[in-house]
Backbone as CSV, one residue per row, in Angstrom:
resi,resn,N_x,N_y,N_z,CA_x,CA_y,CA_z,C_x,C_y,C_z
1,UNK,0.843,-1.175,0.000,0.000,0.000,0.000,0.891,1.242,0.000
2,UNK,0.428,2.214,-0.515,1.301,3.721,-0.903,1.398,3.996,0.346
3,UNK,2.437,4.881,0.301,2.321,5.878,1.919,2.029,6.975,1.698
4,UNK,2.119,7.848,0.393,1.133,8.713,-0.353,-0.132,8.685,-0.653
5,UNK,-0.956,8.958,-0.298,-2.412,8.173,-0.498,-2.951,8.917,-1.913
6,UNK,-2.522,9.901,-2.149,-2.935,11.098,-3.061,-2.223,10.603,-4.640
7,UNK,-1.326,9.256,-4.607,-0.188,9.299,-6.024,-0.995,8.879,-7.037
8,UNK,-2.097,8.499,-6.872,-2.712,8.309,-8.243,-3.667,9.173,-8.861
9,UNK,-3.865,9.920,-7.806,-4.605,11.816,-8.528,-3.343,12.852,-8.953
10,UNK,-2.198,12.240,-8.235,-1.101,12.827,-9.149,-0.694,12.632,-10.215
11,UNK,-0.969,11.360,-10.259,-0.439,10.870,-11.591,-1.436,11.119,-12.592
12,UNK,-2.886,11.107,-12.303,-3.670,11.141,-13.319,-3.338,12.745,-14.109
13,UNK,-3.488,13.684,-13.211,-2.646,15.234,-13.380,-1.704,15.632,-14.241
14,UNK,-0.917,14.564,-14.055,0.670,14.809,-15.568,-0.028,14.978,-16.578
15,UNK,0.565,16.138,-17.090,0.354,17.106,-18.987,1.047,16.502,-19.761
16,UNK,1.625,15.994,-19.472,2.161,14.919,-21.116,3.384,13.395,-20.302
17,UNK,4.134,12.756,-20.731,4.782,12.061,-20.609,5.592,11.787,-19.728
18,UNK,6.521,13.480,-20.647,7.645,13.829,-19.606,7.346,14.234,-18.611
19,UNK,5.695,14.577,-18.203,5.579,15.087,-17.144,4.943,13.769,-15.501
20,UNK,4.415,12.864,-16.549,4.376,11.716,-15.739,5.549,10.877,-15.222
21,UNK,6.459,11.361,-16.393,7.720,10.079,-15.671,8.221,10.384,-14.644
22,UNK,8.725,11.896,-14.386,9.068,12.950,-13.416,8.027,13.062,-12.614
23,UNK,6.767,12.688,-12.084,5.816,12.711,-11.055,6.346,11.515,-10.704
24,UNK,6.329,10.192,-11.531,6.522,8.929,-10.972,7.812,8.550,-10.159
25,UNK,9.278,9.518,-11.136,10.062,9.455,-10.200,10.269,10.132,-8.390
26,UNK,9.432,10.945,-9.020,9.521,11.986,-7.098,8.500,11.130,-6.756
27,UNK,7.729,10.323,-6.854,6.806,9.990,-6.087,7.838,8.059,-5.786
28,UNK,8.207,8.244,-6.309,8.880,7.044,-5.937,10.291,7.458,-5.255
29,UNK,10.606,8.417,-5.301,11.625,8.511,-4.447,11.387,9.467,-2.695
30,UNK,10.299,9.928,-3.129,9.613,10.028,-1.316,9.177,8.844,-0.748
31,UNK,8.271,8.303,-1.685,7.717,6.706,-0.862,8.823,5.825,-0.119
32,UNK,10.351,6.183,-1.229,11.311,5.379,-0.236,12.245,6.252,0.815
33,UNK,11.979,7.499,1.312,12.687,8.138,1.837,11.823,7.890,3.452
34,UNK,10.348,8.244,2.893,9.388,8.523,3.973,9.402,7.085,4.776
35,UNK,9.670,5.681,3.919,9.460,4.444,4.154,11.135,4.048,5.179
36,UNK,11.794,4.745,4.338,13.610,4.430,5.493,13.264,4.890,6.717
37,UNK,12.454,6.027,7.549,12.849,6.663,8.451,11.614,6.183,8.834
38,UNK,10.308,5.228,8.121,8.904,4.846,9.187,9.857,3.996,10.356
39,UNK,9.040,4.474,11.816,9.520,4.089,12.941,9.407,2.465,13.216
40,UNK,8.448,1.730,12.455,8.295,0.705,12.379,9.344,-0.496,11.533
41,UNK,9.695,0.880,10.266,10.860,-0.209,9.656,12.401,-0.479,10.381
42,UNK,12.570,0.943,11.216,13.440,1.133,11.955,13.586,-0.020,12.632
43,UNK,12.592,-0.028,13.763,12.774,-1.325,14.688,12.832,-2.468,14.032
44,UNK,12.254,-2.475,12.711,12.397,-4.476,12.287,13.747,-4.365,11.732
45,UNK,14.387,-3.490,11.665,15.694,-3.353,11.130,17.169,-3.697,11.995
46,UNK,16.859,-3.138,13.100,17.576,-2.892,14.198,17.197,-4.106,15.311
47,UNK,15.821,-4.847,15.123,15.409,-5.897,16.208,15.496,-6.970,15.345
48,UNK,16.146,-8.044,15.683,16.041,-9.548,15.004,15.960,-10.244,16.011
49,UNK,14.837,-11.131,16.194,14.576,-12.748,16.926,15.440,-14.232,16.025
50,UNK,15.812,-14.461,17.067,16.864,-15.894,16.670,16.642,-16.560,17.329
51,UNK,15.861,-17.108,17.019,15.665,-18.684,17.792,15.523,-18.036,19.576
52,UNK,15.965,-18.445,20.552,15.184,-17.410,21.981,16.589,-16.198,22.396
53,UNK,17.284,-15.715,21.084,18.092,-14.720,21.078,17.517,-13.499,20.815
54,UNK,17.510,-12.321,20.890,17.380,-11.033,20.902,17.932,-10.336,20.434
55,UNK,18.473,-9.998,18.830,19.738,-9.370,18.698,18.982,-7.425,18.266
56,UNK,19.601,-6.787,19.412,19.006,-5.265,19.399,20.524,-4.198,18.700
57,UNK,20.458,-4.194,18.095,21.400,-3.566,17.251,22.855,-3.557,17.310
58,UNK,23.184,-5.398,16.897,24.321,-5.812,17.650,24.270,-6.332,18.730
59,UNK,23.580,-6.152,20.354,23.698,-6.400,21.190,22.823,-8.092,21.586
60,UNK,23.292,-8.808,21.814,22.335,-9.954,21.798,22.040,-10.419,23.514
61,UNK,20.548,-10.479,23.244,19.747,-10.961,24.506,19.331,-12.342,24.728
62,UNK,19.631,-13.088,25.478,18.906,-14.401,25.550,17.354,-14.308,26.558
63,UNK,16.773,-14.593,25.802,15.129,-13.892,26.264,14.664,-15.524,27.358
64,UNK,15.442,-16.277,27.334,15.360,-17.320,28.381,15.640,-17.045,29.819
65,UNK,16.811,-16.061,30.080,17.263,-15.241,31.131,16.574,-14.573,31.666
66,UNK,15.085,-14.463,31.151,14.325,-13.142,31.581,12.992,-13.957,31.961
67,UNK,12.479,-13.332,32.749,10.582,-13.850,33.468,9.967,-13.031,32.457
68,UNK,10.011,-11.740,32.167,8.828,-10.900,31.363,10.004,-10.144,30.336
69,UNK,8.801,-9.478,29.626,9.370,-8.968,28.625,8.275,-7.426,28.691
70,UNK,8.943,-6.375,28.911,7.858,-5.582,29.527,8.376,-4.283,28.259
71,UNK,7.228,-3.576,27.643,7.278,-2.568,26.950,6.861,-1.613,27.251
72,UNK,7.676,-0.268,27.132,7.265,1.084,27.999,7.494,2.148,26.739
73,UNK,6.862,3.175,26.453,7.828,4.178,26.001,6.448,5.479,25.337
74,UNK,6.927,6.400,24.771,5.884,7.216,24.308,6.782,8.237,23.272
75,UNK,6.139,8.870,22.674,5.955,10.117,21.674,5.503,9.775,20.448
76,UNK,5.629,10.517,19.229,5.032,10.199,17.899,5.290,8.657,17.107
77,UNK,6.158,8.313,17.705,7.002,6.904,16.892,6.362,5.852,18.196
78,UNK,6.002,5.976,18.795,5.599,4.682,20.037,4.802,3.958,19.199
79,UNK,3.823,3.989,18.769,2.810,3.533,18.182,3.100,2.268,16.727
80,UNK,3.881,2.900,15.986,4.605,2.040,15.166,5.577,1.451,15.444
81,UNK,6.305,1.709,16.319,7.386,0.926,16.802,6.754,0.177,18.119
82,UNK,5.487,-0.074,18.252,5.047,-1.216,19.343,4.389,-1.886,18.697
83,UNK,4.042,-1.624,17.227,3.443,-2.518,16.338,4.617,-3.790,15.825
84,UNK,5.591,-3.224,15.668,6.809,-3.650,15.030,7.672,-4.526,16.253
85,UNK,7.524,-4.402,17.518,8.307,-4.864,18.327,7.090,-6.345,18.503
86,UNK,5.902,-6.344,18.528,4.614,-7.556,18.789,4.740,-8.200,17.516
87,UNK,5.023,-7.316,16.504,5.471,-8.642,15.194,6.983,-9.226,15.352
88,UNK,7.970,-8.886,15.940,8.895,-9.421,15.951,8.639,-10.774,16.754
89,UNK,8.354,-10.006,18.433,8.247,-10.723,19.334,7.322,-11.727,19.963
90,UNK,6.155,-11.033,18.961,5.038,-12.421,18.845,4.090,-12.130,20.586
91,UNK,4.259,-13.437,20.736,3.436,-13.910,22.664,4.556,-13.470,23.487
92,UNK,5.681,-13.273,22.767,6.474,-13.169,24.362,6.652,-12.046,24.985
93,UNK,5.853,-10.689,24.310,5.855,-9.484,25.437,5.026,-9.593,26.211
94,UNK,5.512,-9.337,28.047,4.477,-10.136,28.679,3.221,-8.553,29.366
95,UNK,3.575,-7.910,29.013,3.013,-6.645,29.148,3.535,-5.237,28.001
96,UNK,2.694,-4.388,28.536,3.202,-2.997,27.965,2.236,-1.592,28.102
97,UNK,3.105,-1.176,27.808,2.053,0.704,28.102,3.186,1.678,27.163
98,UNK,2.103,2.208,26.200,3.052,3.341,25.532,2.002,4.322,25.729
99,UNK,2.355,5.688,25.409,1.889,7.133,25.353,1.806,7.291,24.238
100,UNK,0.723,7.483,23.436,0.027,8.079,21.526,-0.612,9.005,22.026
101,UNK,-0.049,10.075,20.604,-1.116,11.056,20.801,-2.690,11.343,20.712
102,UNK,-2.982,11.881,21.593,-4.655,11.632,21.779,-4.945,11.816,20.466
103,UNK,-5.963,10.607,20.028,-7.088,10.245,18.625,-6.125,9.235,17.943
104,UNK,-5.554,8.941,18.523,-4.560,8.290,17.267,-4.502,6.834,17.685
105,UNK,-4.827,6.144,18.596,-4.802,4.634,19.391,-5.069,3.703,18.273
106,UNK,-6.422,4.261,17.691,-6.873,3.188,16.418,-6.464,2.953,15.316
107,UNK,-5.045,4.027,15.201,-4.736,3.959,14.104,-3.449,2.787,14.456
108,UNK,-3.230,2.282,15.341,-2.031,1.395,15.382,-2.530,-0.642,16.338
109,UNK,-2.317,-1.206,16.005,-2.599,-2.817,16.196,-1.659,-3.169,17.542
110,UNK,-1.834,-3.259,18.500,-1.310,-4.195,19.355,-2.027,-5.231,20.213
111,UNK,-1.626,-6.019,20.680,-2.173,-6.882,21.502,-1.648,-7.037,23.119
112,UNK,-0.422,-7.073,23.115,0.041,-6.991,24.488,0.964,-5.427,25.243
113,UNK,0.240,-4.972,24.189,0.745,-3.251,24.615,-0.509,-2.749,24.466
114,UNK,-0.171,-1.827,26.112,-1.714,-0.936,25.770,-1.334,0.320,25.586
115,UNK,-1.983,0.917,24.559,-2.408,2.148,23.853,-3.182,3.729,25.122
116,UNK,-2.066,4.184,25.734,-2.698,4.947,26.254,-2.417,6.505,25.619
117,UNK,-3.687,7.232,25.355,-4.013,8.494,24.752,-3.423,9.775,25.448
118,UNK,-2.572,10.610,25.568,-2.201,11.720,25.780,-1.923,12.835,24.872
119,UNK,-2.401,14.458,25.235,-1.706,15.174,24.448,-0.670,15.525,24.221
120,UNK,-0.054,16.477,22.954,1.286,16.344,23.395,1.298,17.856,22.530
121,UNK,2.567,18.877,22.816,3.432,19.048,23.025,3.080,18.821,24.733
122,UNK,2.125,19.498,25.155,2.118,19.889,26.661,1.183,18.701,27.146
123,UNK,1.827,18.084,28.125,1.267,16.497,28.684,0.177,16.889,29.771
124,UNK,-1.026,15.767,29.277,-2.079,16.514,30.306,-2.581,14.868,31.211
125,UNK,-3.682,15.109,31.610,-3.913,13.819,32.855,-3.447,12.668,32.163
126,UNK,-3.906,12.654,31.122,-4.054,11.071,30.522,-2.627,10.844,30.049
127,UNK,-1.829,11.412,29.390,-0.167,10.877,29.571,0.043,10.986,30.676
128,UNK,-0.169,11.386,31.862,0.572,11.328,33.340,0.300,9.896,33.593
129,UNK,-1.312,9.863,33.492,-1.661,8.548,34.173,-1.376,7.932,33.278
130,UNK,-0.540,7.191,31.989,-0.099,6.665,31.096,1.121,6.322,31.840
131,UNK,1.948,7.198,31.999,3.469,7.279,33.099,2.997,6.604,33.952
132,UNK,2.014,6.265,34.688,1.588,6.130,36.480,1.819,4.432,35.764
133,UNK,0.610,3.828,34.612,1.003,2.814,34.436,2.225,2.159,33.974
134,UNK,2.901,2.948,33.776,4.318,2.465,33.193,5.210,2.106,34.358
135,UNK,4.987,2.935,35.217,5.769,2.865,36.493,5.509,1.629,37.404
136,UNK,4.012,1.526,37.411,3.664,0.580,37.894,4.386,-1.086,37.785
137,UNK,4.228,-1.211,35.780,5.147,-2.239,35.116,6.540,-2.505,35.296
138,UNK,7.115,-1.575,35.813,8.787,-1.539,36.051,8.718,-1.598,37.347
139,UNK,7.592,-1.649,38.344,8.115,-1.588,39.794,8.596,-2.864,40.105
140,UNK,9.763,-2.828,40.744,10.570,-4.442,40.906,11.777,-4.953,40.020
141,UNK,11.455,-4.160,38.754,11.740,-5.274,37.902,13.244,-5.050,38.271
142,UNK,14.076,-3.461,38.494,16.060,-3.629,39.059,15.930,-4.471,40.230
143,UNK,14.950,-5.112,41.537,15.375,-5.522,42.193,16.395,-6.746,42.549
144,UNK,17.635,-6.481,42.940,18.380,-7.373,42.812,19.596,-7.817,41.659
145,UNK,19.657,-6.512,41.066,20.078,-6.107,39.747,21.541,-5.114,40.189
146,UNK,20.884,-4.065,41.354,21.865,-3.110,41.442,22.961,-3.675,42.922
């Protein structure tokens, strides 16, 4: 599916040939610019599952070592990159809580991450209490660590 939603009223638009080939090339060379930096390709890029290995950009995790697998995080990229971390990781995130900007929850698929709504530049109840659950998920988890 395009990430331009508009490229085929562009294209219909071109005045002659030369003017379609040159729509087709800029439109094919944003689709892959806009597509390098989606937050989602990022993480499948940078996250690989190996067999019960973890390899996070170079760094490798043995996910056997661990009781949970807990996901936290927020701003404009949370949303696609918690889509992208539940396709990597499948059943084995054993929780999660990210921060999306308010209206936007439905626009992203998870199952073991929950989707909590806040505004943003300036954070109001509902990202706080988004934080409150996040905090909650990490309580414990350095114990015995430091």
């Amino acid at each position: 599916m395009p990430i331009i939603k508009n490229s085929q009223e562009i294209m219909e638009n071109a005045q002659n040939e030369l003017d379609a080939r040159a729509r087709e090339i800029v439109l094919e060379l944003l689709e892959s610019a806009i597509s390098s930096v989606d937050p989602g390709n990022l993480v499948r890029k940078n996250i690989k599952l190996v067999d019960h290995g973890l390899n996070v950009a170079g760094t490798r995790l043995d996910l056997n070592d661990y009781d949970r697998v807990i996901v936290v995080g927020g701003g404009k990229a949370s949303g696609r990159m918690a889509e992208a971390l539940e396709e990597i990781l499948q059943n084995r995130i054993t929780a999660g809580v990210i921060n999306v900007l308010r209206g936007t929850a439905g626009d992203f698929r998870t199952k073991n991450v929950e989707l909590n709504e806040g505004d943003h530049p300036i954070p109001d109840d509902g990202g706080l209490e988004g934080v409150r659950r996040m905090m909650d998920l990490l309580k414990g988890l350095m114990k015995g660590l430091l």
